[in-house]
Backbone as a chain_set.jsonl record, in Angstrom:
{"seq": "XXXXXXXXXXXXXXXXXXXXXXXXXXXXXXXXXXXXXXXXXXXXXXXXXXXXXXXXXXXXXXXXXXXXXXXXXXXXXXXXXXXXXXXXXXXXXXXXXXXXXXXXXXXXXXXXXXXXXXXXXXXXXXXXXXXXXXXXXXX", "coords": {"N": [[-78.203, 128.376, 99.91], [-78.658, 128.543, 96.304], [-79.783, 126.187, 94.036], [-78.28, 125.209, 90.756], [-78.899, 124.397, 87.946], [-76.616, 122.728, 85.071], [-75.997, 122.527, 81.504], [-73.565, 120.247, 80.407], [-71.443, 118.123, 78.139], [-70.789, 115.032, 78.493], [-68.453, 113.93, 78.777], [-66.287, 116.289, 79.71], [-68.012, 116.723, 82.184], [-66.883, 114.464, 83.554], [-64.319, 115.219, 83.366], [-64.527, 117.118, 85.05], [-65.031, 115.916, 87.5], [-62.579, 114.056, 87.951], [-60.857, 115.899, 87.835], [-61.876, 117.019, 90.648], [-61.521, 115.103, 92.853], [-59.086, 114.678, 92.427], [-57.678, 116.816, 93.46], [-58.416, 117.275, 95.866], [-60.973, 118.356, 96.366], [-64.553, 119.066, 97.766], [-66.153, 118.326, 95.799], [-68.164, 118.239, 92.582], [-68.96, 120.945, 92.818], [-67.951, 123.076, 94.336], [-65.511, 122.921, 92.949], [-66.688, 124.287, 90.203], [-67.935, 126.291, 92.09], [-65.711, 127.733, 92.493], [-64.111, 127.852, 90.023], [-65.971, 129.921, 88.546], [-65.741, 132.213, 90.14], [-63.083, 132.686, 89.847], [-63.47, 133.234, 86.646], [-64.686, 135.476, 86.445], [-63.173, 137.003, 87.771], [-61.007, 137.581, 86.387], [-60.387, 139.839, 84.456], [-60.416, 142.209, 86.397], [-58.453, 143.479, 87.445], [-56.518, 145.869, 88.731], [-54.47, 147.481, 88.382], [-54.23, 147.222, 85.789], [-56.535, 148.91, 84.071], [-57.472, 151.733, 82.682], [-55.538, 151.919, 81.114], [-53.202, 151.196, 78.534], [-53.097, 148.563, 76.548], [-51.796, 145.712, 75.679], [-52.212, 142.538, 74.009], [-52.235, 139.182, 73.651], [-54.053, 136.276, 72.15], [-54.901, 133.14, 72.084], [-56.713, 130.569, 69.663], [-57.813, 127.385, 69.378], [-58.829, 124.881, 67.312], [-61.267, 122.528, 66.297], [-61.272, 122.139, 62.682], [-62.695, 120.439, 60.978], [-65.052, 119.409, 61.83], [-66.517, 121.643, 62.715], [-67.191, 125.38, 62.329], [-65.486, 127.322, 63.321], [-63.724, 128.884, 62.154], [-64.886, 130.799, 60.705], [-66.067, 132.121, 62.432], [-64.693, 133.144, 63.559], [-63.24, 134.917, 61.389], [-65.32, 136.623, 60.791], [-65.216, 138.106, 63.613], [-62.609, 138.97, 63.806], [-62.842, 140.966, 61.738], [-65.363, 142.646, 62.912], [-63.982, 143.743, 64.915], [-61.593, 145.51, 64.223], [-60.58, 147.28, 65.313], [-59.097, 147.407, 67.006], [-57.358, 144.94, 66.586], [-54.484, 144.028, 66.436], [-52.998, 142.453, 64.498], [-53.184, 139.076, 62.936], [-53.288, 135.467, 62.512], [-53.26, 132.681, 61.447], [-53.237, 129.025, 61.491], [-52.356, 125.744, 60.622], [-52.235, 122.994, 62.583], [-51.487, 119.576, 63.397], [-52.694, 117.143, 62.353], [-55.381, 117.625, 61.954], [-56.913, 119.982, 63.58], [-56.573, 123.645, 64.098], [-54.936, 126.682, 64.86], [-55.582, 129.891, 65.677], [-54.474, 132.73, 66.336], [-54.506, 136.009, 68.091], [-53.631, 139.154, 67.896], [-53.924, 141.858, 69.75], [-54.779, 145.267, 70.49], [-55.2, 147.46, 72.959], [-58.159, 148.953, 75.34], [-59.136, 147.555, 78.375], [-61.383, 146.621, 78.544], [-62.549, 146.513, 76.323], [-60.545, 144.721, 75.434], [-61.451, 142.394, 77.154], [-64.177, 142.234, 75.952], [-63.381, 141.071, 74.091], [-62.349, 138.516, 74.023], [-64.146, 137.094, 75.842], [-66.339, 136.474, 73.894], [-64.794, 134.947, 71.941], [-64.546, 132.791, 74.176], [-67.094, 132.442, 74.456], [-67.567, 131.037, 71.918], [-68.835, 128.439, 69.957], [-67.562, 125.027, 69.928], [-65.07, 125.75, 70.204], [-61.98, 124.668, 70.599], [-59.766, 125.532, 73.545], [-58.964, 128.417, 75.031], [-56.735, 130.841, 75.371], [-54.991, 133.028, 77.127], [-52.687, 136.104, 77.404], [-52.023, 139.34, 78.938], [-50.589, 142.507, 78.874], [-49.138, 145.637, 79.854], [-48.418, 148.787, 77.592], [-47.003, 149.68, 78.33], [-45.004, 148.452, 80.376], [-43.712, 147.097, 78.697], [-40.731, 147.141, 78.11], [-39.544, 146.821, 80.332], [-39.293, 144.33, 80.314], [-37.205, 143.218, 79.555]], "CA": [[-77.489, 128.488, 98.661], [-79.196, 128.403, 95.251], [-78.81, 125.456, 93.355], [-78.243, 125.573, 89.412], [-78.632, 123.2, 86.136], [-75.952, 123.284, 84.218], [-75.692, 121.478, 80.73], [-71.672, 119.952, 79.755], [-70.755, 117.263, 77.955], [-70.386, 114.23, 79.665], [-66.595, 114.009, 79.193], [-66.061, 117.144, 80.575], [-68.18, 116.606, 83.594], [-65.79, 113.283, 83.921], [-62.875, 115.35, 84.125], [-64.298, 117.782, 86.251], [-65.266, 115.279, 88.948], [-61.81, 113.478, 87.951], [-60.602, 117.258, 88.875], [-62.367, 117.3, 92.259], [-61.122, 113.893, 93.719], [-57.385, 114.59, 92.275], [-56.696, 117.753, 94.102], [-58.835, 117.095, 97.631], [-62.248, 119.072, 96.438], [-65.778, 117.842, 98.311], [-67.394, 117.916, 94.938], [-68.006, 119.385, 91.457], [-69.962, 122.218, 93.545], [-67.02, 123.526, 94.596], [-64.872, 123.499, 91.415], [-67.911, 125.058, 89.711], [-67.847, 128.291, 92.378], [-64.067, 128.63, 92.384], [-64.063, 128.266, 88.386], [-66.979, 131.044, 87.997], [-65.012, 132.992, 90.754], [-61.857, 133.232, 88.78], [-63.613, 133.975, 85.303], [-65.364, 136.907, 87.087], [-62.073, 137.949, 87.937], [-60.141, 137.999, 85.443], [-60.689, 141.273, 84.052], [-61.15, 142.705, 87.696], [-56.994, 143.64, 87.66], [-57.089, 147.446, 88.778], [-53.279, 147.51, 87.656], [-54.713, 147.31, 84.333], [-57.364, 149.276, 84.34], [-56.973, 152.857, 82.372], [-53.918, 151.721, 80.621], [-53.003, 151.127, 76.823], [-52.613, 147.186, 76.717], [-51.067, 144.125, 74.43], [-53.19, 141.014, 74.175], [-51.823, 137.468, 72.672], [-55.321, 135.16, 72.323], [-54.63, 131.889, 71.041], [-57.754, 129.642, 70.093], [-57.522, 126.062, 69.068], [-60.743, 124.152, 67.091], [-60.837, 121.172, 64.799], [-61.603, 122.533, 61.486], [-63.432, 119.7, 60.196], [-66.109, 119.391, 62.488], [-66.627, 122.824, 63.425], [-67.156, 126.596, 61.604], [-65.046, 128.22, 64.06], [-63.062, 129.432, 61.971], [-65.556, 131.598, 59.985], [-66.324, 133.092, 63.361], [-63.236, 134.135, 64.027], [-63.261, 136.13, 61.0], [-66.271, 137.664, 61.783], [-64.959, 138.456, 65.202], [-61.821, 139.957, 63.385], [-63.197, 142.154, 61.382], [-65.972, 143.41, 63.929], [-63.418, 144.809, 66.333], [-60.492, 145.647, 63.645], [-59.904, 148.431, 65.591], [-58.519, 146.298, 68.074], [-57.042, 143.273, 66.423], [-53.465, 144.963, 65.619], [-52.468, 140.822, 63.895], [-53.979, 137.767, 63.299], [-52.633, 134.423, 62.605], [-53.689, 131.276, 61.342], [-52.189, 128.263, 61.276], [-52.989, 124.265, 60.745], [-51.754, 122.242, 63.616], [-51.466, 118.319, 63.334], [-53.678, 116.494, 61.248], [-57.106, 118.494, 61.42], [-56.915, 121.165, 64.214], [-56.191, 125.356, 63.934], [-54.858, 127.605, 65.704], [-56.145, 131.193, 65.866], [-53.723, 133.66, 66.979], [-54.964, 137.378, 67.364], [-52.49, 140.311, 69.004], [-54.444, 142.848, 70.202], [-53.881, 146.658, 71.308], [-56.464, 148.485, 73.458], [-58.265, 148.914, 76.896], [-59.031, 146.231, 79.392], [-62.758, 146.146, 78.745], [-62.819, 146.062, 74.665], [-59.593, 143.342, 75.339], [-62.465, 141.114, 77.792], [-65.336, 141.653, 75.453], [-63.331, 140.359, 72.785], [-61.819, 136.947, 74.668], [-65.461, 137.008, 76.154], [-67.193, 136.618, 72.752], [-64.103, 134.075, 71.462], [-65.303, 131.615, 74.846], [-68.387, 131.887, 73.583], [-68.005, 130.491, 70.374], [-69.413, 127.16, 70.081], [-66.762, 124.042, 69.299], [-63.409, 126.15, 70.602], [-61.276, 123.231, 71.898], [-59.705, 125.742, 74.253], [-58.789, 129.849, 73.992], [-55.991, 131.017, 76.501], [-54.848, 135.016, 76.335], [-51.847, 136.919, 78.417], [-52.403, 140.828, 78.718], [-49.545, 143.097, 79.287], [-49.825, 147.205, 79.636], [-47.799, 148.628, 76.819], [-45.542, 150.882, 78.821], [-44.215, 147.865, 80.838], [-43.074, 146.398, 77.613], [-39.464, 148.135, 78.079], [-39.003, 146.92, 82.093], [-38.836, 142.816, 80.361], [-35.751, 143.349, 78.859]], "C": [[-78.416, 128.006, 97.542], [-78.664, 127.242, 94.824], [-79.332, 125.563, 92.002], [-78.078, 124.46, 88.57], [-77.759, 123.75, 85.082], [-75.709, 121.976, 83.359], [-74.203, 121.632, 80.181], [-72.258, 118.705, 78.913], [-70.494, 116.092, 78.814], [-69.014, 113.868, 79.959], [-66.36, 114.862, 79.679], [-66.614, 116.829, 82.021], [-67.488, 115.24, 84.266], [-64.607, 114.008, 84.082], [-62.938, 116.22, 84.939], [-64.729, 116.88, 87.81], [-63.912, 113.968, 88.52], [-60.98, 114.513, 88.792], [-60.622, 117.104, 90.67], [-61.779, 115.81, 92.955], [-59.961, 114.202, 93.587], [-56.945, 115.57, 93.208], [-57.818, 118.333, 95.361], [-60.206, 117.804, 97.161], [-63.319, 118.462, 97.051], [-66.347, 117.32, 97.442], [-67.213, 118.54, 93.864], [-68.718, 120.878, 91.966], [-69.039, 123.121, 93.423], [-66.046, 123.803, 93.477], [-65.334, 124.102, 90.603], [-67.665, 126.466, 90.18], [-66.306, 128.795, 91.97], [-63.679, 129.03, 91.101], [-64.715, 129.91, 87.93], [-66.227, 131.957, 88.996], [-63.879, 133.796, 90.176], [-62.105, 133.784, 87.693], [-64.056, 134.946, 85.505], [-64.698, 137.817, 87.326], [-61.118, 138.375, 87.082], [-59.751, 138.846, 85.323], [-60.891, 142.387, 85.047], [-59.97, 143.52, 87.752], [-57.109, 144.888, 87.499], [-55.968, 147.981, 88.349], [-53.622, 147.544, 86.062], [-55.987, 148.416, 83.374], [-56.96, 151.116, 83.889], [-55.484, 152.914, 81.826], [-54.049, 151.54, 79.391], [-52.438, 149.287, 76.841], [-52.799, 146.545, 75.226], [-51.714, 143.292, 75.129], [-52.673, 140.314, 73.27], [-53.227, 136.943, 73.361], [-54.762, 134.316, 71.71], [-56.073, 131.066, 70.947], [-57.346, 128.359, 69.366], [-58.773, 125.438, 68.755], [-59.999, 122.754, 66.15], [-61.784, 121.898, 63.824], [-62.708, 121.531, 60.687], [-64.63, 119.495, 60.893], [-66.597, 120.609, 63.327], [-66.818, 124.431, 62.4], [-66.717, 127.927, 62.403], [-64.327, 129.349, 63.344], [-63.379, 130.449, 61.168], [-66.143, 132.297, 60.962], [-65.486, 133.823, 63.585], [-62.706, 135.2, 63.323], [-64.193, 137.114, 61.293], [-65.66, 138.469, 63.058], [-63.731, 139.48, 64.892], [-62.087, 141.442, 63.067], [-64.553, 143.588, 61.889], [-65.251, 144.301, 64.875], [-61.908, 144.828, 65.77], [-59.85, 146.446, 64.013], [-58.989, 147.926, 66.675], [-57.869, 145.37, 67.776], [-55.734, 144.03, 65.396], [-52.812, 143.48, 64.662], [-53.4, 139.883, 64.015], [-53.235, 136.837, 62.409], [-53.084, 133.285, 62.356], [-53.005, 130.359, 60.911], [-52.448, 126.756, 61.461], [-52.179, 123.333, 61.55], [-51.83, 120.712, 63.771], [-51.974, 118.161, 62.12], [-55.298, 117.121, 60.791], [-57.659, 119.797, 62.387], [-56.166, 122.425, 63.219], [-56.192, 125.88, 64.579], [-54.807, 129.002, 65.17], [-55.744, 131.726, 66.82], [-54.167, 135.229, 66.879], [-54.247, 138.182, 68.721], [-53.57, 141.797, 68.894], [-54.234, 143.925, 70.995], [-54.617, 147.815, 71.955], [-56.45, 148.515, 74.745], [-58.583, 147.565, 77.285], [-60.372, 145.839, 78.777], [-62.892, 145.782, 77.067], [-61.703, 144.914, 74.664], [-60.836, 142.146, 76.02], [-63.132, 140.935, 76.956], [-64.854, 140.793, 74.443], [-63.053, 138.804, 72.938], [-63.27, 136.781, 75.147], [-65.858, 135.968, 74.848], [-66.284, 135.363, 71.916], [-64.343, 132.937, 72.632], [-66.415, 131.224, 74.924], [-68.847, 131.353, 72.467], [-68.242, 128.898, 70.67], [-68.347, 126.116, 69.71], [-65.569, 124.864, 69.616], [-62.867, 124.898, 71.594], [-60.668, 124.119, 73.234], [-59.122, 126.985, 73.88], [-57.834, 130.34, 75.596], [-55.129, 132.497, 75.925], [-53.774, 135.159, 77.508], [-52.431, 138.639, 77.7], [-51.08, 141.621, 79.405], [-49.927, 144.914, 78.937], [-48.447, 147.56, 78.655], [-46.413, 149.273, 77.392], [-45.311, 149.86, 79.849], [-43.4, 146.995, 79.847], [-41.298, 146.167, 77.499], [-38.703, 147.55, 79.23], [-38.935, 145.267, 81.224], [-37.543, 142.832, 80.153], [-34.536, 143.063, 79.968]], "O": [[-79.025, 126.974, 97.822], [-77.474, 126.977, 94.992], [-80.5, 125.901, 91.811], [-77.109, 123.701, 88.592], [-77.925, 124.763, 84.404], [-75.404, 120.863, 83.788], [-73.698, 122.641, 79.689], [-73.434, 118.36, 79.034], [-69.946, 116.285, 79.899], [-68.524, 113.58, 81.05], [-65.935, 114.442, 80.755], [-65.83, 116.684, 82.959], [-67.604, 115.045, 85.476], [-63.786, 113.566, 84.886], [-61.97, 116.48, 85.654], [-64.668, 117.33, 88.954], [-64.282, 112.827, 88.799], [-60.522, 114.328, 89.92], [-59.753, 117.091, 91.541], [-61.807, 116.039, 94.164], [-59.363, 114.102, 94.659], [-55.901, 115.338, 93.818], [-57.985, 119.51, 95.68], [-60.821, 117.749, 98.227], [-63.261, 117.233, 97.009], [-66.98, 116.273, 97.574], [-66.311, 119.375, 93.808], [-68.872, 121.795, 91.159], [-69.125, 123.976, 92.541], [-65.837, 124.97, 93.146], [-64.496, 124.715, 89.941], [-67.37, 127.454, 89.507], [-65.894, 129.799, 91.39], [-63.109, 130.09, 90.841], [-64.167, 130.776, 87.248], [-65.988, 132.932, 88.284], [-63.724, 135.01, 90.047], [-61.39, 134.723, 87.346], [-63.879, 135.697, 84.545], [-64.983, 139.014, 87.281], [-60.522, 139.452, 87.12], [-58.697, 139.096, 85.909], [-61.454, 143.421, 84.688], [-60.307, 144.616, 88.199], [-57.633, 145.34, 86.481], [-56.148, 149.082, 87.827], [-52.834, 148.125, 85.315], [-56.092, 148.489, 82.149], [-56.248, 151.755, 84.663], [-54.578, 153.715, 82.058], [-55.194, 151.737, 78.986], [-51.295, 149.012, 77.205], [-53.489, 146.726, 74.223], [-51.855, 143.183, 76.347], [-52.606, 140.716, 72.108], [-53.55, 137.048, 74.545], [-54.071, 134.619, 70.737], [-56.647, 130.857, 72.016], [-56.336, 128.482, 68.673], [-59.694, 125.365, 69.568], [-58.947, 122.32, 65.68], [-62.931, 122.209, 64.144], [-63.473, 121.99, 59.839], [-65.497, 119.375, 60.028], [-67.011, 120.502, 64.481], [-66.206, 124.177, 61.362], [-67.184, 129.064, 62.331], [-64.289, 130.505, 63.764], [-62.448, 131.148, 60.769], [-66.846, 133.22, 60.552], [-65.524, 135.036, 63.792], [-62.045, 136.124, 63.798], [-63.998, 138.179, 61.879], [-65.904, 139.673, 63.146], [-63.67, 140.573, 65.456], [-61.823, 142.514, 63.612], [-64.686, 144.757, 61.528], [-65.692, 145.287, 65.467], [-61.006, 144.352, 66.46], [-58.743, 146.696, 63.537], [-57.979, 148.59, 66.903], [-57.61, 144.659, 68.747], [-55.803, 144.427, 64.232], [-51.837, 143.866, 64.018], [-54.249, 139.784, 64.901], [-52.535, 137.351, 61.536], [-53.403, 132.716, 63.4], [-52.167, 130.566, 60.033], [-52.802, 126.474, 62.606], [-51.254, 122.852, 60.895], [-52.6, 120.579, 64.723], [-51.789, 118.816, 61.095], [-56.003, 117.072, 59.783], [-58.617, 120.495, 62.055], [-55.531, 122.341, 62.168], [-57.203, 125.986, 65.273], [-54.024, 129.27, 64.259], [-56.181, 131.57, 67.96], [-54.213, 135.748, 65.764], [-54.275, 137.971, 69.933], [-53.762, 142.518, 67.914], [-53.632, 143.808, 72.062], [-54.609, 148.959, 71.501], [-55.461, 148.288, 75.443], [-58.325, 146.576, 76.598], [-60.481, 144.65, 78.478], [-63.374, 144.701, 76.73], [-61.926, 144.049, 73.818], [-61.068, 141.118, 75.385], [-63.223, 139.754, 76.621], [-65.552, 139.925, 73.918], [-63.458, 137.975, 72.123], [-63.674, 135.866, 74.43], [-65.641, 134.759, 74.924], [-67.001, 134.699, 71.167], [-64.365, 131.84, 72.072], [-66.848, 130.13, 75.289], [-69.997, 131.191, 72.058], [-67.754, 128.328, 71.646], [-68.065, 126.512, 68.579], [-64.701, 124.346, 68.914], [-63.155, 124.431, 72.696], [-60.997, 123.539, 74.268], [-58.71, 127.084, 72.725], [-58.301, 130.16, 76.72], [-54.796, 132.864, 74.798], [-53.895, 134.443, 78.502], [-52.939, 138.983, 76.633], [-50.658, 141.221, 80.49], [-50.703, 145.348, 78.085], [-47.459, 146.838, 78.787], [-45.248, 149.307, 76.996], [-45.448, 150.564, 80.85], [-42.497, 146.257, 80.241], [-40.745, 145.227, 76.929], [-37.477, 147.651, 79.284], [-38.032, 144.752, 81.883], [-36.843, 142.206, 80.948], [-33.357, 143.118, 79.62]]}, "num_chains": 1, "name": "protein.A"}
């Protein structure tokens, strides 16, 4: 097995080896593959796949120590063809949340949540995806 350098945060790598002792893991090794396992998958959903889909993103930053939120326009208006809402909104004392409803395929919905977990300083960015023609069967 390869092994890999990866730079975190040292609080993070405290809660991922707080992670790995809480719920039986051998190690951060292991929470590492299963993590990169799942984000690989994500987007893998063959149910989804050639369909017309609804996306809710939410992201969450602190505004004052951060220029997330001048990415996020950027990021808007790059893929407007896609970004059927957007949403902003000041949350406590110095956080924002960045809401964007989105209406496309699977792969222009990933690149765009892609490209929003890549932004630098996102406290955390969490998305549901729904195909539009099951919209009708919640009810």
């Amino acid at each position: 097995m390869t092994v890999v350098s990866v730079s975190m945060p040292d609080e993070l790598l405290e809660r991922i080896d707080d992670f790995a002792d809480n719920h039986g893991y051998t190690g951060r090794s292991e929470v590492f593959r299963e993590a990169a396992r799942n984000l690989l998958g994500e987007f893998q959903d063959k149910r989804l796949e050639d369909r017309e889909l609804m996306a809710v993103v939410t992201v969450m930053f602190d505004y004052e120590t951060t220029t997330v939120e001048e990415k996020m326009m950027h990021l808007r208006h790059d893929h407007e063809e896609l970004v059927a809402s957007n949403f902003h909104s000041h949350v406590g004392d110095h956080y924002c949340m960045e809401l964007f409803v989105l209406e496309g395929e699977l792969e222009d919905i990933s690149t765009f949540v892609g490209k929003i977990r890549a932004t630098k300083d996102t406290m955390s960015v969490d998305y549901s995806v729904l195909p539009v023609d099951d919209i009708g069967m919640l009810s």
